[in-house]
Each structure stands twice: as C-alpha cells, then as structure tokens.
C-alpha positions in Angstrom: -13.5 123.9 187.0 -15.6 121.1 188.1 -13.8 118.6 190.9 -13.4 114.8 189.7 -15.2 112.2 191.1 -13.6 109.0 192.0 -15.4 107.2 188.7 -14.5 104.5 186.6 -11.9 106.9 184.5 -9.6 106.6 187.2 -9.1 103.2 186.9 -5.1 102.1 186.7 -3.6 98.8 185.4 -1.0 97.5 187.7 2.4 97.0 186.7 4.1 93.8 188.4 7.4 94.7 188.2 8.7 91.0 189.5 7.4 89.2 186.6 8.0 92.0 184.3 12.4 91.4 185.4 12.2 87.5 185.2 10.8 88.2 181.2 14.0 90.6 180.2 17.1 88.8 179.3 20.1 88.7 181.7 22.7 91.6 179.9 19.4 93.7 180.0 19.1 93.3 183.8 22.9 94.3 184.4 23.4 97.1 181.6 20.0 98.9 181.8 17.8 99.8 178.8 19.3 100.1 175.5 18.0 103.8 175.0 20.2 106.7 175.5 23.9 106.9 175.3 26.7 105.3 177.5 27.6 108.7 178.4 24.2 109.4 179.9 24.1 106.3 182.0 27.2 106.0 183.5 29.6 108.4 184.7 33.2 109.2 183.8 35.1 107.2 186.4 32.9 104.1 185.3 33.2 105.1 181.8 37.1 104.6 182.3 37.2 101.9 184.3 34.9 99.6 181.6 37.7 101.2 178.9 40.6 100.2 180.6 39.4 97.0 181.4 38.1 96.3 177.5 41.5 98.0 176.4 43.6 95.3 178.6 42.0 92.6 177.8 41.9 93.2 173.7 45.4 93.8 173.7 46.3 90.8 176.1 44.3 88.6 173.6 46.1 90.5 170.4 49.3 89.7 172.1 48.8 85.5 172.5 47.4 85.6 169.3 50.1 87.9 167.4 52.9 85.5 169.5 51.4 82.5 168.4 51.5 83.3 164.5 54.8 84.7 164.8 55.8 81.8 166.0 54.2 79.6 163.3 55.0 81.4 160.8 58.8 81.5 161.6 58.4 77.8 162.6 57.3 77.0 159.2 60.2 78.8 157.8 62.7 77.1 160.4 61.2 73.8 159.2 61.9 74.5 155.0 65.6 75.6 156.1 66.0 72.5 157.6 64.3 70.2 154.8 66.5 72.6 152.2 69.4 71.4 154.1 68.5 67.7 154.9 67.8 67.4 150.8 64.3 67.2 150.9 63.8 69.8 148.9 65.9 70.3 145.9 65.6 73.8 143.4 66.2 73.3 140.2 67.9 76.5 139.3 68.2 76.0 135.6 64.3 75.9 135.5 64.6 79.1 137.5 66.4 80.4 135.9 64.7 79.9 132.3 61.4 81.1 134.5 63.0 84.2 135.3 64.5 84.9 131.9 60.6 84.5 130.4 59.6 86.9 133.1 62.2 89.5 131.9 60.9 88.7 128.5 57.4 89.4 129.4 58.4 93.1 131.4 60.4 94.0 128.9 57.7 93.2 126.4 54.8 95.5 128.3 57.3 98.3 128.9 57.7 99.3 125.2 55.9 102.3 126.4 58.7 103.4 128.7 56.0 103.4 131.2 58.3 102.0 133.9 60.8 104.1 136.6 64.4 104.0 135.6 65.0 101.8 138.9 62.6 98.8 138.1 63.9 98.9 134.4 67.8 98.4 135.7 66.4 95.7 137.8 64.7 94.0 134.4 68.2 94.3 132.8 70.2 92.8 135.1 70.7 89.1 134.5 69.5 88.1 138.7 66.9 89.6 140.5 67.3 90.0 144.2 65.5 91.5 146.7 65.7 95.2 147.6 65.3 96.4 151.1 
C-alpha cells in the first residue's frame, strides 16, 4: 500500500461551533437534538424527576380548573333557585304538562314494535316522569 502524501485531498472544512449554537433555537440548546428517544438521552432518575414534575403540575392545573367549573356551574344553579324563588321565573305547568303528554304520545307511537324494555315502557305509562337514580 502506497503512503499518502499531504496533498490537496486532505483538505478539511472547519466547523465553527460558536456561530453554529447562536443559529439553533433556544429549547434545542437545552434539550439536545431531536433524534433518538428520551430514554437514550437521559437517564432514569432524570427521566422521573421531569415525570413527576409534569405529573404535579398537570394535575395542580386540572385541579383550579375543575374547582373553578364546579363552582360555576353550581353557582349558576344557586342563582335559578334563587330567581325561582324571588318569582323571576315562573313554570307554566299546564304547558308542561300538555308537552309531556305529546311526548308520551310520540314514545308510545314509535314503540308499536315492542322494541322498548319493560322499565322504560312503565315509565311512558305513568302519568309524571321523574328522575331515576
């Protein structure tokens, strides 16, 4: 094998690696190159650590959050009680009534068929609906 001279193959282009940081964005700079898998650049105890610290802070945002529509939403119906009560809103129970009857009507209408379980169809016969739990 012949020996290599120092010719102009040998010729390298020079990286600056200064200039080459400033260019990269900033979550680049702290989390490393996209390629490979979290496993593979970080170790367990760091893996963790960056859970944990994601978990807490998801479920301390769910928590404000969640509290905050409770609380609307049982505000709102705190509010209606009190307009119910005040008279502001009046229910005309005959036209509920006559609404609910024409409902009946219509279920009774569709479930020629028998199509329906005997529990909904005792419901349907009975003159008042009310809520099961």
């Amino acid at each position: 094998m012949a020996a290599r001279g120092g010719g102009a193959e040998d010729s390298f282009n020079v990286l600056d690696l200064v200039e080459n940081a400033k260019k990269q964005p900033w979550w680049r700079k702290v989390f490393g190159p996209s390629s490979g898998s979290s496993a593979e650049k970080y170790n367990v105890a760091t893996q963790l650590l960056i859970g944990g610290v994601t978990g807490w802070c998801t479920g301390f945002i769910f928590q404000k959050v969640g509290k905050l529509a409770a609380t609307a939403v049982g505000g709102g119906f705190f509010l209606l009680q009190i307009a119910n009560h005040t008279g502001y809103i009046k229910v005309d129970w005959k036209l509920v009534e006559r609404d609910m009857n024409k409902a009946k009507q219509q279920l009774k209408f569709h479930s020629s068929g028998n199509k329906m379980s005997p529990e909904v169809k005792s419901r349907v016969d009975k003159k008042q609906f009310q809520p099961v739990y």
